[in-house]
MARPAFI-401104 format. One line per field, with one value per residue (C-alpha): residue in one letter; x, y, z; residue number from 1. Coordinates in steps of 0.02 Angstrom, whole numbers, plus 50000, padded with zeros to 5 digits. Each point is the difference from the previous one (the first is absolute). Example, Ala and Ser with C-alpha at 12.3 -4.5 7.8 and 13.67 -1.06 7.14 Angstrom:
// residues 2
r: (A,S) $
x: (50615,50069) $
y: (49775,50172) $
z: (50390,49967) $
k: (1,2) $
//
This chain:
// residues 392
r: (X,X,X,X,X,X,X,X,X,X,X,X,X,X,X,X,X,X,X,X,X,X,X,X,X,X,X,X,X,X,X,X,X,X,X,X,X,X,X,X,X,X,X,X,X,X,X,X,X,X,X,X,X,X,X,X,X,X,X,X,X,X,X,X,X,X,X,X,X,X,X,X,X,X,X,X,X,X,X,X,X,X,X,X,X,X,X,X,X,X,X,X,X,X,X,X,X,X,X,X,X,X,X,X,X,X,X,X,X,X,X,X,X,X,X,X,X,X,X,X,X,X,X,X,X,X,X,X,X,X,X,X,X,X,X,X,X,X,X,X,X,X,X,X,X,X,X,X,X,X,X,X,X,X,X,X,X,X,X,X,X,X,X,X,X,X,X,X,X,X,X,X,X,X,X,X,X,X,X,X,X,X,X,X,X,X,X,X,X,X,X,X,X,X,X,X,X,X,X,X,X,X,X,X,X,X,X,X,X,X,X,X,X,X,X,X,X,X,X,X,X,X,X,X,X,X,X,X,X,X,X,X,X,X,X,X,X,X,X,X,X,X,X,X,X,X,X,X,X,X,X,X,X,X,X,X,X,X,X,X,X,X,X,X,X,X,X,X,X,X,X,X,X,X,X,X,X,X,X,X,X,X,X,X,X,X,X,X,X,X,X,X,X,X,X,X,X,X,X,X,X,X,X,X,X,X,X,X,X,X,X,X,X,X,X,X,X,X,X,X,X,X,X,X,X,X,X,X,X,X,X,X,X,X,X,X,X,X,X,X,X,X,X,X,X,X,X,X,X,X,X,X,X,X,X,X,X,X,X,X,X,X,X,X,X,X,X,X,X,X,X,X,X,X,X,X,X,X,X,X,X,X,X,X,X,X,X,X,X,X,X,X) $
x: (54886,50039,49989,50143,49966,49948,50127,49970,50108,50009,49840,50067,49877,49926,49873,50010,50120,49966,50044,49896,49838,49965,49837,50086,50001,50016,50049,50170,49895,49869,50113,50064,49865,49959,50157,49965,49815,50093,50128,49865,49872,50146,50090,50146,50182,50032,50163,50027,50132,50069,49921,49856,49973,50038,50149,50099,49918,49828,49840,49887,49871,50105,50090,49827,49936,50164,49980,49816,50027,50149,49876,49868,50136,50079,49804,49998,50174,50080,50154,50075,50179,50060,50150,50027,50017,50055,49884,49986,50173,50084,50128,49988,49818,49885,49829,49891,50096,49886,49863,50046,49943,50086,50174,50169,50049,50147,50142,49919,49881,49845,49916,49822,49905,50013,50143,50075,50044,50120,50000,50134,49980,50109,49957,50016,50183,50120,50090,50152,49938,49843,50131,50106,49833,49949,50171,49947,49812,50009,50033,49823,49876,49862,49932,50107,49886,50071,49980,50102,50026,50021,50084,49880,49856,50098,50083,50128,49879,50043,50145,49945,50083,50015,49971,49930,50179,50054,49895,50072,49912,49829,49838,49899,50011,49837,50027,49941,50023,49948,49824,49940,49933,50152,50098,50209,50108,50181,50132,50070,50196,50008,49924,49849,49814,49928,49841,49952,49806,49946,49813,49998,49943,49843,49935,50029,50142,50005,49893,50112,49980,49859,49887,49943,50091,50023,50085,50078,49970,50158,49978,50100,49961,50097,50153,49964,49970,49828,49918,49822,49962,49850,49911,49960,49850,50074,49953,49929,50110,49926,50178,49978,50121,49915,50088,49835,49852,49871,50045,50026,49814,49952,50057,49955,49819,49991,50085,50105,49870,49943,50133,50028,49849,49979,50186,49929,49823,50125,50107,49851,49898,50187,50000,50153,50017,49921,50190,50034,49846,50030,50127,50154,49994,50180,49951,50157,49953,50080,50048,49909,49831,49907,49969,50025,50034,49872,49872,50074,49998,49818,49923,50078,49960,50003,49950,50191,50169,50059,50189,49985,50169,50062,50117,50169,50058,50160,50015,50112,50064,49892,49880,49915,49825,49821,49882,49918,50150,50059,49873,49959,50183,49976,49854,50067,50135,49896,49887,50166,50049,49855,49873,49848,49869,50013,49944,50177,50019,49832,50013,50178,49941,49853,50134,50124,49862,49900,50016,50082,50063,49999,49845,49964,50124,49896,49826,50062,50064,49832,49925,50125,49967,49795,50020,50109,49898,49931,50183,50038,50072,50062,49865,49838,49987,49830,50085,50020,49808,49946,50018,49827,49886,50043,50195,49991) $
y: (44180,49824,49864,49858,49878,49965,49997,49902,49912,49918,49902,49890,49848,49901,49936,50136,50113,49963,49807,50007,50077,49888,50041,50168,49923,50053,50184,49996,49860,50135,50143,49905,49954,50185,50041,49855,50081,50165,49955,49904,50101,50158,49888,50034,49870,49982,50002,49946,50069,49852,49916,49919,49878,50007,49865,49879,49824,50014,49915,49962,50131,50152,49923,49950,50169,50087,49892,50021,50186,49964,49897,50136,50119,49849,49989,50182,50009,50122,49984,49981,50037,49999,49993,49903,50080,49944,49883,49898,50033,49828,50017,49848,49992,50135,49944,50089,49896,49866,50074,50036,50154,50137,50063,50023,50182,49965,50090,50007,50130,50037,50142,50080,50148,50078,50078,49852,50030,49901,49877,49892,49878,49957,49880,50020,49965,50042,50166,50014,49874,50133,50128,49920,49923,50226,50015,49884,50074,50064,50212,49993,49923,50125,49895,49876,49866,49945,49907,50088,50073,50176,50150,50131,49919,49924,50167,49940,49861,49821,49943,50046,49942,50117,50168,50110,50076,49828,49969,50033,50089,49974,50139,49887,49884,49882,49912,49868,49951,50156,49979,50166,50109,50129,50102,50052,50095,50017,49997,49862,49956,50112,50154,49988,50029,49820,49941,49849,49944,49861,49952,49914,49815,49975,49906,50035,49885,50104,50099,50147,50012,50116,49918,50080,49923,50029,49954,50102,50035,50066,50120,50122,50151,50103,49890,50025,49856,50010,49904,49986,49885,49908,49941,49830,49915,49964,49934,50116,50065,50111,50081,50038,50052,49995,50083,50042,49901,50115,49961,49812,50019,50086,49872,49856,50068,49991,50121,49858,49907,50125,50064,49827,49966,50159,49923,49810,50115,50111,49856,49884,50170,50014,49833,49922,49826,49899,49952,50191,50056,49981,50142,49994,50117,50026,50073,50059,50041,50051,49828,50090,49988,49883,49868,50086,49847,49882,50150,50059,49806,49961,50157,49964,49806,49922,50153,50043,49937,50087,50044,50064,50039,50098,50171,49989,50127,50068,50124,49973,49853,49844,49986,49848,49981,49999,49855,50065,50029,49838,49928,50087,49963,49813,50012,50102,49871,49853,50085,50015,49838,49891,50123,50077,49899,49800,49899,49998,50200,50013,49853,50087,50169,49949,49911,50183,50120,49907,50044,49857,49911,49839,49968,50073,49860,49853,50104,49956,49807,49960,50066,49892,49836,50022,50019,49882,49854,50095,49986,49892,49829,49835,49941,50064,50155,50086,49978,49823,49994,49924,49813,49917,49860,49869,50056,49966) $
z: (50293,49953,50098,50018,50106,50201,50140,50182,50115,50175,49962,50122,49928,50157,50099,50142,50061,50189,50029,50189,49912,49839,49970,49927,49838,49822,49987,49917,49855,49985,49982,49858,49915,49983,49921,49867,49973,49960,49888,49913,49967,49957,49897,50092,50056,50149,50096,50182,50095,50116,50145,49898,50116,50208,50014,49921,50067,49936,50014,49838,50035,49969,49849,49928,50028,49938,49831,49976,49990,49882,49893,50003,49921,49859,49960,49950,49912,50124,50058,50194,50041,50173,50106,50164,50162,50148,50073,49856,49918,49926,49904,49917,49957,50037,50068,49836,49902,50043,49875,49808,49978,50105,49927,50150,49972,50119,49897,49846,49918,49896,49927,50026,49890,49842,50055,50059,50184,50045,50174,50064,50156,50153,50128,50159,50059,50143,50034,49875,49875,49982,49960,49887,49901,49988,49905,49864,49953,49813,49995,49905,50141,50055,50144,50145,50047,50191,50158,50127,50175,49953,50115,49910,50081,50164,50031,50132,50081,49991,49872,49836,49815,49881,49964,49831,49981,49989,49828,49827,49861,50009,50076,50070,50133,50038,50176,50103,50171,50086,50050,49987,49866,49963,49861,50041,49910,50006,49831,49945,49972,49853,50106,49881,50093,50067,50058,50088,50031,50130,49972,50189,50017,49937,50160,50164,50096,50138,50111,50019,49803,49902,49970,49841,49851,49815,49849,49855,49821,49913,49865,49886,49946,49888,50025,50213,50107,50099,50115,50066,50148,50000,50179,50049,50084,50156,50188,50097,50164,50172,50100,50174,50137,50171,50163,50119,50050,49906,49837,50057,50075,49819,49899,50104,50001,49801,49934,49924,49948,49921,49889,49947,49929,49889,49937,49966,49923,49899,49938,49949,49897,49920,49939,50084,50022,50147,50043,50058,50053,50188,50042,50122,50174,50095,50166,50121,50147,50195,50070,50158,49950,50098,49875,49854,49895,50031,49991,49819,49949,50074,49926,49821,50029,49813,49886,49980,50000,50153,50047,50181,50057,50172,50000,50044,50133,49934,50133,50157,50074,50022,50142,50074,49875,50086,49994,49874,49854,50053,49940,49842,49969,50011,49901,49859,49995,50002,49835,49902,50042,49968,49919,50068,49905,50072,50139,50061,50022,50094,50134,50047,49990,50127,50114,49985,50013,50170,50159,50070,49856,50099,50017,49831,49925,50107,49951,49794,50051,50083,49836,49898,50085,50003,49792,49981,49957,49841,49920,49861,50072,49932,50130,50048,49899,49953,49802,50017,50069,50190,50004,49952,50098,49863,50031,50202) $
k: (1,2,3,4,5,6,7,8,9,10,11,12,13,14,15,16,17,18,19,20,21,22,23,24,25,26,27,28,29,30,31,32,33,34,35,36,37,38,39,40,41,42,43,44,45,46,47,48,49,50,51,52,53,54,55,56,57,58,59,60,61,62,63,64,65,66,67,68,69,70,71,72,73,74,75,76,77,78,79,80,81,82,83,84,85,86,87,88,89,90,91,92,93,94,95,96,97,98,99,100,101,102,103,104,105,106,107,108,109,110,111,112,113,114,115,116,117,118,119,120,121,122,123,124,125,126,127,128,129,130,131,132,133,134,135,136,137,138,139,140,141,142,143,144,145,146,147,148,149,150,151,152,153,154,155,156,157,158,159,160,161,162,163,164,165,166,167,168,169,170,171,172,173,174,175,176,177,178,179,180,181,182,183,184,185,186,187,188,189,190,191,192,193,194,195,196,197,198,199,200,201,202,203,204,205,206,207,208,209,210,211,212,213,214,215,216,217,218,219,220,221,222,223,224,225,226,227,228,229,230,231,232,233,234,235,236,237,238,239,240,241,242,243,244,245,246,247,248,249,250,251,252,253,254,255,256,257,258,259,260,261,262,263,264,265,266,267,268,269,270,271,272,273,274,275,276,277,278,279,280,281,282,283,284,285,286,287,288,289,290,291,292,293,294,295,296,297,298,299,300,301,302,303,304,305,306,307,308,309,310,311,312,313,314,315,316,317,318,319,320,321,322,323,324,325,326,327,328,329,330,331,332,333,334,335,336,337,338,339,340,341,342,343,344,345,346,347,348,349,350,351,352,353,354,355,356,357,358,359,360,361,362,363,364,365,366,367,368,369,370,371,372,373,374,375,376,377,378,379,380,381,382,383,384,385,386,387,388,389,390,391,392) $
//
């Protein structure tokens, strides 16, 4: 079995997925920095599969980080081809232009092995441009390289783009987009056997998503395409759906606690870097429960990122909500909106959750005022120092 090259896509190159909980930072950069490792120390290109980076308008971070792994690979004389997908896609001037070492495969191909596989690219692009570009790949391409929304994967959910009996000629189809880990086959629009393998993102962007990611290795063997997906170091994540008060009472009491730390202890004897080490936990719970999402919250307190979220009854028509999902509702809200993890979140989430929220609200003013004098001022400021003897 030899070899050819590595295969990824939907990096999705940023800061954080989750713009209300920053201090989730640096998985989709680590994830790619472990690709680099591998195709370094196999020897191996590298091709990305579209959606490199998470958007069009960028910041400098992810375009630094995106060229320092491009400069790891020019160092070692191995070549990157990619395509664009859709959340990057310019037509004009793709964004992995901006470094000199990574080749556009967009409707153009190269050739891999001894027995000189060949590969040709399409970017992403829009339903009936994607099937016009299939009519024009060369009769003797083993392997599609695409970006698409496809129906083998979609099945009949959503509005998908193409489909494998759209594709001409070729065996193989490698895909981005789809964020999960999965082979389909179908025949393609000569009838001939076709198979198309999605290696997932290779972070998480969502917490529906598995969270257990990989990356391929394409090989042949005896003229066959094969593939062998290789698992990342990535963040730790606890799932928990909670519908009665005993297994809120359970978790609460440190079952959570718990389980989370035998993650961070696991993670840190694996060797992964401090930026993932502290895992995510997505609790759902009965908007019922008395409390159920301050408890969840204060029992986790900092050692996780926490996405605490309530049920929604699907069942029958709506009824007037207790006291009690009200205001896990409003709370829930309130953590999606402004994050769980600031000074902002907890002084309204001690106003929601009180009693009387009234006097709660006049409890945190009366606070406010009596620390006011130890803020920063033009005037009179604990910075700028107490006047002196000599200054009066």
């Amino acid at each position: 079995m030899q070899p050819l090259f590595v295969f990824c896509a939907d990096l999705h190159l940023e800061d954080g997925a989750w713009s209300t909980k920053p201090g989730i930072y640096g998985d989709a950069y680590y994830s790619f920095a472990q690709i680099i490792d591998y195709c370094i120390a196999h020897n191996l290109p590298l091709i990305l599969g579209g959606d490199v980076l998470e958007k069009k308008s960028n910041s400098a971070r992810p375009i630094a980080k995106l060229c320092e792994g491009l400069s790891r690979m020019q160092t070692a004389q191995l070549n990157v081809y990619y395509i664009q997908g859709n959340h990057e896609y310019d037509r004009n001037a793709p964004w992995l232009s901006v470094h000199p070492w990574p080749i556009h495969l967009h409707d153009t191909g190269a050739q891999f092995g001894d027995a000189g596989i060949g590969v040709w690219g399409l970017d992403w692009l829009p339903r009936g441009e994607i099937q016009a570009a299939f009519q024009t790949v060369p009769e003797d391409t083993d392997i599609l390289i695409t970006h698409q929304v496809w129906k083998d994967f979609m099945g009949n959910i959503g509005r998908t783009e193409c489909e494998l009996t759209d594709v001409h000629h070729v065996h193989t189809v490698l895909a981005g987009d789809f964020h999960v880990t999965k082979v389909a086959e179908s025949v393609n629009a000569q009838g001939k056997p076709i198979k198309m393998l999605s290696p997932g993102s290779t972070a998480m962007q969502d917490m529906g998503e598995d969270p257990h990611k990989s990356f391929f290795v394409i090989c042949e063997h005896e003229g066959q395409i094969v593939f062998s997906p290789h698992k990342l170091k990535t963040r730790g994540v606890i799932n928990y759906v909670v519908k009665d008060v005993e297994l809120l009472d359970e978790l609460c009491a440190g079952k959570l606690v718990k389980e989370i730390n035998a993650l961070v202890d696991g993670a840190i004897a694996a060797g992964h870097h401090p930026d993932i080490r502290k895992p995510l936990v997505r609790v759902k719970f009965d908007k019922q429960l008395p409390d159920a999402f301050l408890r969840i919250n204060t029992a986790i307190a900092d050692l996780a990122h926490v996405f605490c979220e309530a049920l929604t009854d699907k069942t029958g028509p709506r009824q007037n909500q207790s006291r009690e999902a009200v205001k896990n509702d409003l709370l829930s809200a309130l953590s999606d909106l402004v994050g769980g993890e600031n000074e902002t979140y907890r002084l309204a989430a001690a106003v929601l959750s009180a009693e009387e929220p009234a006097k709660e609200l006049e409890a945190q003013f009366a606070k406010f005022m009596n620390e006011e004098p130890h803020a920063t001022s033009e005037t009179g400021s604990e910075e700028l120092g107490s006047p002196s003897a000599e200054d009066v």
